[in-house]
N, C-alpha and C positions, 0 to 999 in steps of 0.2 A: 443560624441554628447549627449547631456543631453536628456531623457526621451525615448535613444533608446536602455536601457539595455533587455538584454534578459533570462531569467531565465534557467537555464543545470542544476538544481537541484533537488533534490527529491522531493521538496517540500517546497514552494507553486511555482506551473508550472503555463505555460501560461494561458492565457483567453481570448477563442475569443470577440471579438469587438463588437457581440448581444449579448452577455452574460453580457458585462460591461454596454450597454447601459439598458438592462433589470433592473442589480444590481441597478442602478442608478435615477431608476423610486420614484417618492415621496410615501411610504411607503403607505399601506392600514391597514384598520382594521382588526387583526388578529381574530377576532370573526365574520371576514362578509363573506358573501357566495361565495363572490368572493376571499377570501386568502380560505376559504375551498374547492374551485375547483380545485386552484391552489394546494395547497398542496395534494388531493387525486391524481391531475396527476401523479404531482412528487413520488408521494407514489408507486405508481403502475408502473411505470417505474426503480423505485428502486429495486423491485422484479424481472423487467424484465431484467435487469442486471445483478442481482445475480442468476437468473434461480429458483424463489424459489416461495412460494407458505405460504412461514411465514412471518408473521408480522415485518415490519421493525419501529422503532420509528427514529425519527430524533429527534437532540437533538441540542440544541447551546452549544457547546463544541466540544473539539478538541477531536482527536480519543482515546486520552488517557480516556479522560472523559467516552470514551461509555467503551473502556475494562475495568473502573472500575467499569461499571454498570453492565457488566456483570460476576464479580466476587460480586459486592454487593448486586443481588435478585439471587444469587443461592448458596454459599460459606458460612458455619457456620463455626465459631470457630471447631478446631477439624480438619475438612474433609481432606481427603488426596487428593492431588492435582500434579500432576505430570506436570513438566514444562517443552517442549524443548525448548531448548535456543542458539543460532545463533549467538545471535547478541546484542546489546543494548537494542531491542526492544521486545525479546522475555525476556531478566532478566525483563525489566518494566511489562512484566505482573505477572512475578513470582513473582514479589515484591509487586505488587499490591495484588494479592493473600495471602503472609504473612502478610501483612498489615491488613488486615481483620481474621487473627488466624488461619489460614490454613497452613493446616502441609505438606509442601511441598518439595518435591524434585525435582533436576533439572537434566535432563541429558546436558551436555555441551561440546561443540564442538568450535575447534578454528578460527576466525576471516574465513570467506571465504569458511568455509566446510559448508556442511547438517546432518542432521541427516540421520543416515542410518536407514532401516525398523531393521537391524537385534539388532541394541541398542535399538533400541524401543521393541521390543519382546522381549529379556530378563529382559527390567526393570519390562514388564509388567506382566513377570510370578512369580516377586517376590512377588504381589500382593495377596490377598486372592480374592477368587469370592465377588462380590461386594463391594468390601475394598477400592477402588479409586472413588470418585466421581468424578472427571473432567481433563483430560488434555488440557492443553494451548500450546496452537505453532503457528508459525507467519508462513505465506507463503510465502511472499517475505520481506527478513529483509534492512531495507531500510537504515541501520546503514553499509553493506558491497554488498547489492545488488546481495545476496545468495538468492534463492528458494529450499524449502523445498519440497519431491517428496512428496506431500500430497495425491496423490492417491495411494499409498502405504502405508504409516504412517493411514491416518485414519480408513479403514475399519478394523484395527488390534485393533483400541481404540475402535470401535463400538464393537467390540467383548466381552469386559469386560463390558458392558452395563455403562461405564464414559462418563459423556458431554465431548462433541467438542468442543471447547470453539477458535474460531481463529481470531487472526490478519492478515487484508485482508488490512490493512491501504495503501500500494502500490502495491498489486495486484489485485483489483477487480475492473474492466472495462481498467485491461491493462494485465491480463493475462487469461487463460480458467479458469474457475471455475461454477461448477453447483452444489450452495446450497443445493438442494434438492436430486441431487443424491448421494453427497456423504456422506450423513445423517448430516450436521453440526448444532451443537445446538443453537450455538453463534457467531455469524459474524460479526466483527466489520469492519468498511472503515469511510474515512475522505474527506471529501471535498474538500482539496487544491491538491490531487493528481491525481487519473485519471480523477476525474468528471470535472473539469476545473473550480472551482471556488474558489474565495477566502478562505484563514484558516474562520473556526467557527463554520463548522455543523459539526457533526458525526455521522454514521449512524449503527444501531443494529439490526440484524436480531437475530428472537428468535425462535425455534421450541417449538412444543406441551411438550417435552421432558424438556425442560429449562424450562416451565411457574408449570411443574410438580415441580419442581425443589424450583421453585418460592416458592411456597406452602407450603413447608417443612420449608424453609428457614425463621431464625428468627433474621437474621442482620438487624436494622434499614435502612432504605434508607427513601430520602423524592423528591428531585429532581430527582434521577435517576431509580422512582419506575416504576416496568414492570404494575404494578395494574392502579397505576394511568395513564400511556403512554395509555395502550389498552383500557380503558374506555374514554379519548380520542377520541382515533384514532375511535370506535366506531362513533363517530356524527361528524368525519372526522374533527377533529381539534388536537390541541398540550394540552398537560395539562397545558403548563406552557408558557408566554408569549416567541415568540422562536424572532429571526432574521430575520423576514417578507421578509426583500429586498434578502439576503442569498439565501432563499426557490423561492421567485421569479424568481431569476438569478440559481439555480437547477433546476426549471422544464424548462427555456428553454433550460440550456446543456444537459440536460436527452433528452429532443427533437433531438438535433443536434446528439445524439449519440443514438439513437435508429433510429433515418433515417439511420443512417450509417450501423447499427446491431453491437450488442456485441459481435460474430463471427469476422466479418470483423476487430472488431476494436483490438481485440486478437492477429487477424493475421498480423493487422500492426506493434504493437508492436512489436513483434518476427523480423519480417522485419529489426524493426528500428536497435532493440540488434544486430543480426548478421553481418549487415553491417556496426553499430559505432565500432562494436566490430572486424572485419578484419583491415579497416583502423588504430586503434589503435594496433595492430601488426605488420602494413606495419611499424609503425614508430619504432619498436627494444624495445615495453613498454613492461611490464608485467601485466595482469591480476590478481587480487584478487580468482577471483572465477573462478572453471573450467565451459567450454561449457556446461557441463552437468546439474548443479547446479544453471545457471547464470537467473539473473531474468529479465523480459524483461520492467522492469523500469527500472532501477539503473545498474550501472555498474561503478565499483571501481577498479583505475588504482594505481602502484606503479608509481612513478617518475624514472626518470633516476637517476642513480645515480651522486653525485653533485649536482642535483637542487634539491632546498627545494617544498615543496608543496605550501607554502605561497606566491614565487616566480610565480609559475605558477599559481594559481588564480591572485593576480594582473596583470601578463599580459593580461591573458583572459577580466582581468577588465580595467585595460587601453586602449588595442590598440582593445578592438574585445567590446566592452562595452557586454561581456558575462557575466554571474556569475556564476562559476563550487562549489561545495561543498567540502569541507574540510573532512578528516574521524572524528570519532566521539573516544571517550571518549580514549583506550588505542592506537587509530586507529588514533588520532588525529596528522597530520604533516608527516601520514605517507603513506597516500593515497590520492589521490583526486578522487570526486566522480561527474558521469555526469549523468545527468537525461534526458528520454528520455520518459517519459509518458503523457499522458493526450492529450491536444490540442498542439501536436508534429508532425511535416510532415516529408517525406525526405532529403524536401530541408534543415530543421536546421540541420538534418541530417549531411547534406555535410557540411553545414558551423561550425557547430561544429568540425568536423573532418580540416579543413580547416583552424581554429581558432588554434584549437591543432597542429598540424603542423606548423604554422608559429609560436606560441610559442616555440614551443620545438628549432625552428631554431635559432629564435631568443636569447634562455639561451642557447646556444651552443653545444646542443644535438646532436650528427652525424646520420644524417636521409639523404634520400633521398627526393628531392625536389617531387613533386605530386604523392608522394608512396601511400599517402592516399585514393587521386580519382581514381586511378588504383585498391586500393582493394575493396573501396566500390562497381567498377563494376563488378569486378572480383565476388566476395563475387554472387547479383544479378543473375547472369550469372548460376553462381555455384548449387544455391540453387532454381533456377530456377522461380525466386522471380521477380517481378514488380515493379518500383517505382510506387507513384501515388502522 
């Protein structure tokens, strides 16, 4: 049925129906006092999401765009720069990082693992005292839908006085995270995943610690400058003409998701993972990432063996008008990936799980018939958890 596809992707997820109608609205002058109201809401609901108390700039650009802006106002030629790496998404910052002359090392881990704290403490004592200026790490890598224990890993970085430098692009207003407490210098998140709105903004949180950073720093920038952003953001405007309808259609999801609370909304997602993630066992699948590890966006399934991946997205496409995600670069044909963040309830929940099942029956995979809604309750039951 034409216009009833449904996005199971990492990205870009759903959009509720005020948010489209908001987007939708005939643009305003991004110099009037009315897109400056607008944009200080969203500004300050931005913080209240991340639990922070630092400066956020929005930017029209994809999240790649903000993690190069925050390797381009802090990152000189030279700096040593230590990268963990996950995923697709944690090499794009490392590469961002050489990119700008930065003498960097990566520590690296295969598809579907974390980084342990204890590889992290021995690269870190290879170091001299203040020899490292910054490490980068992604907290939920959206290329395998692994979660980094970052309350472990960072307070060890804080210790050698290096920026924090992290990719929050699919975990931040779908997994816990508090900015402020666990010193992060650099924050980056993206628009089309938890916050429910279309690809085009990105968003950067900056500590006092990165604008010091700033200071030192002698790389050219011009559009992605923290100087020009915060003088700005000062008279409650953008430096730079941004996406007006975008920032419109952000401050009413920031609305619909701080009515909710960034708590509650943490805890649905967990919700969502352990119940997509039973049903996806009831049917004899394999996981990418252990329980431990597993990010409460993304969740990366092997195929049975004989069916291709390609096979099963077209039928999600055909008979379920679903759209599930393909794996990414060496990961590609070799996993398929289902998204369950942002403007996601239960019920896609079930129908997802319910989509997957009757695919798998259908390419001839030997499952038992309603395995899946048996373990979504079971799962519930188990973990002592609510639909809502």
């Amino acid at each position: 049925m034409k216009e009833k596809d449904f996005l199971m992707i990492p990205g870009p997820t759903p959009v509720p129906e005020s948010v489209l109608h908001a987007l939708a609205k005939h643009p305003i002058g991004h110099r009037s006092k009315e897109f400056s109201d607008i944009f200080c809401s969203a500004n300050a609901k931005l913080q209240e999401i991340a639990k922070t108390k630092n400066d956020v700039f929005i930017y029209t650009a994809s999240g790649t765009g903000a993690m190069e802006a925050g390797i381009a106002n802090t990152i000189n030629p030279g700096d040593k720069v230590l990268s963990l790496v996950i995923g697709v998404f944690g090499q794009r910052f490392a590469d961002i990082a050489k990119l700008y002359g930065a003498d960097v090392t990566e520590i690296k881990v295969n598809p579907g693992e974390a980084i342990s704290p204890e590889q992290v403490k021995e690269k870190l004592s290879q170091y001299k005292e203040g020899e490292l200026k910054a490490v980068t790490l992604t907290h939920s890598e959206t290329s395998t839908g692994t979660a980094n224990p970052i309350e472990k890993l960072i307070p060890m970085i804080k210790e050698t006085g290096a920026l924090v430098m992290m990719d929050a692009v699919t975990s931040l207003a779908c997994m816990p995270l508090n900015c402020d407490e666990l010193g992060i210098d650099v924050l980056v998140s993206g628009s089309q995943k938890g916050f429910m709105i279309p690809p085009g903004l990105s968003f950067i949180y900056v500590s006092e610690k990165a604008y010091a950073a700033k200071a030192e720093c002698k790389t050219p920038n011009y559009y992605f400058c923290w100087n020009q952003a915060k003088k700005a953001l000062a008279n409650d405007t953008t430096p730079w003409t941004p996406n007006v309808n975008l920032i419109v259609a952000l401050e009413k999801a920031l609305t619909i998701m701080c009515d909710e609370g960034i708590d509650n909304i943490t805890s649905r997602h967990v919700r969502l993972r352990d119940t997509l993630r039973a049903g996806i066992r009831a049917l004899g699948l394999k996981l990418l990432t252990d329980d431990s590890s597993a990010s409460s966006a993304i969740t990366a399934i092997y195929p049975p063996e004989g069916i291709a991946v390609p096979d099963i997205r077209a039928a999600f496409k055909k008979d379920w008008n679903m759209i599930v995600a393909n794996g990414q670069k060496e990961l590609k044909d070799k996993i398929f990936r289902m998204g369950h963040l942002g403007f996601v309830a239960d019920r896609d929940i079930l129908t997802g799980l319910s989509a997957l099942e009757s695919v798998m029956i259908k390419l001839g995979h030997k499952c038992e018939a309603g395995a899946t809604l048996a373990a979504y309750h079971k799962a519930l039951e188990e973990k002592q958890l609510c639909a809502i």
